[in-house]
N, CA, C and O of each residue as an XYZ file, in Angstrom:
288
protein
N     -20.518    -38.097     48.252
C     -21.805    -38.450     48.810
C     -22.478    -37.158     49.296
O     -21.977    -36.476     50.189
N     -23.650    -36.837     48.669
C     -24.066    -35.558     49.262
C     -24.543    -35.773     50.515
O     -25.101    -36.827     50.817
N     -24.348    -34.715     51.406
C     -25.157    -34.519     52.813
C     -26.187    -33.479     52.763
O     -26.212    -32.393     52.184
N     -27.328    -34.290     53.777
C     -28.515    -33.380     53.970
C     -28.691    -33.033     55.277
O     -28.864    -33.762     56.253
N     -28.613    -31.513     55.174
C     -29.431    -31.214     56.243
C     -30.693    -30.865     56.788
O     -31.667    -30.211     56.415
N     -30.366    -31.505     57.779
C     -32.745    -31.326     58.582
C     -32.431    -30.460     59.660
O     -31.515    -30.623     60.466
N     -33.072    -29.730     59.632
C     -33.654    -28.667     60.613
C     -34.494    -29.109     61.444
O     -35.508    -29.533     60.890
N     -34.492    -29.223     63.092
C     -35.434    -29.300     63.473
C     -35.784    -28.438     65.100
O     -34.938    -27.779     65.704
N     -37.013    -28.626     65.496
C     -36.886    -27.894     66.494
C     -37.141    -28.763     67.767
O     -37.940    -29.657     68.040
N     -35.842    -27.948     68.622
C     -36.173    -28.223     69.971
C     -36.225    -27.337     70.839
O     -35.877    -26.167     70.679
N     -36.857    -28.041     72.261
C     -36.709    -27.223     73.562
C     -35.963    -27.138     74.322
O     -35.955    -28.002     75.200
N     -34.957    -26.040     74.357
C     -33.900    -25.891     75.656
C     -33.864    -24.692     76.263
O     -33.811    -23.558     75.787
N     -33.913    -25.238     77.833
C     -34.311    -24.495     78.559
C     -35.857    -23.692     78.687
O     -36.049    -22.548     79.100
N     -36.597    -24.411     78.329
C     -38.287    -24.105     78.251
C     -38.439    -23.047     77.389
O     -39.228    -22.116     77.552
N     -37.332    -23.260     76.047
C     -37.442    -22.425     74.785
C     -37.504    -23.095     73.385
O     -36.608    -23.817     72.948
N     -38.576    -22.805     72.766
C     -38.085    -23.447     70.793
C     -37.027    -22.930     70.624
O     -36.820    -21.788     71.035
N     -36.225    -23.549     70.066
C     -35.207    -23.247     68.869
C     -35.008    -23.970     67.754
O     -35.202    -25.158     68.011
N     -34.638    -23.752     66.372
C     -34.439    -24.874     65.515
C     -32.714    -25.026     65.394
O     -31.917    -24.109     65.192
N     -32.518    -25.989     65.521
C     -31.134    -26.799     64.447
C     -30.789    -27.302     63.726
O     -31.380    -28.296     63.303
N     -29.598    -26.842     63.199
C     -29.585    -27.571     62.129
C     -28.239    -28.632     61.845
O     -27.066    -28.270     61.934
N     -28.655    -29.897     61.516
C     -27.758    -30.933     61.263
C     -27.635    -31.710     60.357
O     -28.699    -31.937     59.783
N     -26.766    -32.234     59.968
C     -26.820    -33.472     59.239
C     -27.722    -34.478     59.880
O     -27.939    -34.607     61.085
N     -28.320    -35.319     58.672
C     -29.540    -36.056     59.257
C     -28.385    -37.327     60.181
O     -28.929    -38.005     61.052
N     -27.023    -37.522     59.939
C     -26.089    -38.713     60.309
C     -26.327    -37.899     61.843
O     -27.014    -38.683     62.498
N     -26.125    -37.000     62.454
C     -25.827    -36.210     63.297
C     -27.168    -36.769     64.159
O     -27.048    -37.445     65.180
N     -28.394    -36.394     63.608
C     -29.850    -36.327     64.126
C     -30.364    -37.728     64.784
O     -31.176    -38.031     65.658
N     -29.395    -38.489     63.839
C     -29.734    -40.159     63.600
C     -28.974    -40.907     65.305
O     -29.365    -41.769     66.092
N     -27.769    -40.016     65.232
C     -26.611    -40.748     66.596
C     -27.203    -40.088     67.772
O     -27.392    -40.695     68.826
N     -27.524    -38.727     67.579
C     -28.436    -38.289     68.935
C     -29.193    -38.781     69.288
O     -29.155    -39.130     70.468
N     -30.296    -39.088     68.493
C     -31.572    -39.754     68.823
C     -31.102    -40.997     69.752
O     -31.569    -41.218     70.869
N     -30.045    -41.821     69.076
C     -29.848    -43.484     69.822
C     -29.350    -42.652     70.872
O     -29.904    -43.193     71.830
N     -28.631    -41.631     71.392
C     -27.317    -41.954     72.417
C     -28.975    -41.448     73.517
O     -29.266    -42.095     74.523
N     -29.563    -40.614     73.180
C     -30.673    -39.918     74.208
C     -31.560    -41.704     74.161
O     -31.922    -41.998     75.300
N     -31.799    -42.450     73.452
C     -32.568    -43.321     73.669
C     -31.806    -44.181     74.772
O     -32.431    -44.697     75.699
N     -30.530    -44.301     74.642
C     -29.594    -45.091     75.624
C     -28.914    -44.700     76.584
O     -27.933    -45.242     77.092
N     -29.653    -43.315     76.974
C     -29.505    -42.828     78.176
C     -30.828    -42.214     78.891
O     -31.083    -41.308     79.684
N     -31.501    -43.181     78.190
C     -33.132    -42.751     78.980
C     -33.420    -41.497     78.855
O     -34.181    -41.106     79.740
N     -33.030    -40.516     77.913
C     -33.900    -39.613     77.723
C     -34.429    -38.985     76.585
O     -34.298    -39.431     75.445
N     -35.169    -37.708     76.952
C     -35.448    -37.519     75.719
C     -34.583    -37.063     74.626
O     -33.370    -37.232     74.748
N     -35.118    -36.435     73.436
C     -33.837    -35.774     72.589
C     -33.709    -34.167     72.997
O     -32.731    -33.481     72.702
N     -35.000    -33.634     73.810
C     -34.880    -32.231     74.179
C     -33.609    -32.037     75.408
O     -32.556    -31.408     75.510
N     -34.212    -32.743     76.026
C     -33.210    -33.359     77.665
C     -31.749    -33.315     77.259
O     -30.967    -32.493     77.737
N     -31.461    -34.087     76.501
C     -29.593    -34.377     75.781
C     -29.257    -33.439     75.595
O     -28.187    -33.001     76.018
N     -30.592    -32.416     74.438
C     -29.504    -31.050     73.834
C     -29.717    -29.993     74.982
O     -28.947    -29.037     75.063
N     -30.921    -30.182     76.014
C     -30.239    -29.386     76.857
C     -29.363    -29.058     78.015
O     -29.210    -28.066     78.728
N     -28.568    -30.880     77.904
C     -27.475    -31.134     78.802
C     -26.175    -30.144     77.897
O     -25.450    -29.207     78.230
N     -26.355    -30.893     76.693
C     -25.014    -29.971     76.005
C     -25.450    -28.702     76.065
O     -24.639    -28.031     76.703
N     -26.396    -28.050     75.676
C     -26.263    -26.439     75.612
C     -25.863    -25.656     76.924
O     -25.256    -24.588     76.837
N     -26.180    -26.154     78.029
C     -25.609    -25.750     79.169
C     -23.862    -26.343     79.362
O     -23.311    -26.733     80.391
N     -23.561    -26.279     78.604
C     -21.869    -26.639     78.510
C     -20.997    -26.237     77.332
O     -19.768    -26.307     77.348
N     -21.899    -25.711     76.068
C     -21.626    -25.617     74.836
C     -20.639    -24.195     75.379
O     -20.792    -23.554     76.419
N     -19.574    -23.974     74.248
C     -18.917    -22.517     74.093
C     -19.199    -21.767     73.001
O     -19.262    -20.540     72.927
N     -19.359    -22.563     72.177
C     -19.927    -22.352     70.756
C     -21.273    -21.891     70.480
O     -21.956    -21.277     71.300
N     -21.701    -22.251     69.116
C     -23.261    -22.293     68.827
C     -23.644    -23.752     68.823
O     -22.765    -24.571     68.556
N     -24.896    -24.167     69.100
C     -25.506    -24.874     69.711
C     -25.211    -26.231     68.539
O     -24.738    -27.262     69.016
N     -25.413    -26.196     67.504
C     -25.408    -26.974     66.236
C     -23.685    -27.598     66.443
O     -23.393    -28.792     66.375
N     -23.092    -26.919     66.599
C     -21.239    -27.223     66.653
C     -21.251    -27.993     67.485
O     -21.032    -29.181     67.248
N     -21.607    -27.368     69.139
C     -21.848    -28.177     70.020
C     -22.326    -29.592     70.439
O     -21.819    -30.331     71.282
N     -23.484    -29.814     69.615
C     -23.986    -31.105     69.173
C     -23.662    -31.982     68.420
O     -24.287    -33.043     68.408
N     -22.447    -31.721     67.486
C     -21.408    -32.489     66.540
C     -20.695    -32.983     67.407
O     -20.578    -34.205     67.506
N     -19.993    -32.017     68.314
C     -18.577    -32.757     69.119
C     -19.348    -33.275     70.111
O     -18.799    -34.325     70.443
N     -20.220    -33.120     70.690
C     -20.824    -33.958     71.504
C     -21.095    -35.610     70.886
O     -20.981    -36.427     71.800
N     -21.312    -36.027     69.997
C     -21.534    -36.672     69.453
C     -20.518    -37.528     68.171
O     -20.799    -38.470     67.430
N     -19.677    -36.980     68.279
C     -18.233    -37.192     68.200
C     -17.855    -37.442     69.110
O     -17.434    -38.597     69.050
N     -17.672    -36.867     70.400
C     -17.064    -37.426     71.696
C     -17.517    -38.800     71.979
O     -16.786    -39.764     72.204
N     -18.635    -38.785     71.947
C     -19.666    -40.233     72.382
C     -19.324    -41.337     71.722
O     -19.329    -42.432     72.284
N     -19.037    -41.204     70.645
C     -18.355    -42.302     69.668
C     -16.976    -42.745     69.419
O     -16.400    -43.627     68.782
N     -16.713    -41.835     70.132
C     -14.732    -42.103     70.425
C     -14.748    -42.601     71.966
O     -13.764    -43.213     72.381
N     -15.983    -42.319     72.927
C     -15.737    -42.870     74.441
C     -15.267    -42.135     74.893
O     -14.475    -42.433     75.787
N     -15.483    -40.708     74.531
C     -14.818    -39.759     75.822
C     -16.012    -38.729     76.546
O     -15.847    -37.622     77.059
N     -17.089    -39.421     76.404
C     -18.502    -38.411     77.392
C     -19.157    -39.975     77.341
O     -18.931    -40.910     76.573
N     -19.909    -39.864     78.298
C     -21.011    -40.926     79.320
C     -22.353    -40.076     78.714
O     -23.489    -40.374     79.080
């Protein structure tokens, strides 16, 4: 099954940046920030202030975690 990735840009920390993800990736963020009342800038800039990595990695296991029940 091929995967696509979308690039897109957000604001973290009152900065553009773009990322890049699988659109499956783009798709689970969007709901988990919708079901935690916020936005999608807000979420990635909860994880980037916790990330060790680069920001894109960061946002996989974040989102991996969320779906196994091990992050709120």
């Amino acid at each position: 099954m091929p995967t696509s990735i979308k690039k897109r840009s957000v604001v973290v920390a009152g900065h553009r940046t773009s990322v890049s993800l699988e659109a499956a990736f783009w798709d689970v963020l969007r709901d988990l920030a919708r079901e935690r009342g916020k936005t999608l800038n807000q979420l990635v800039s909860e994880i980037d202030l916790t990330r060790d990595g680069n920001l894109s990695s960061a946002i996989r296991v974040h989102v991996l975690d969320s779906l196994r029940g091990s992050r709120t």
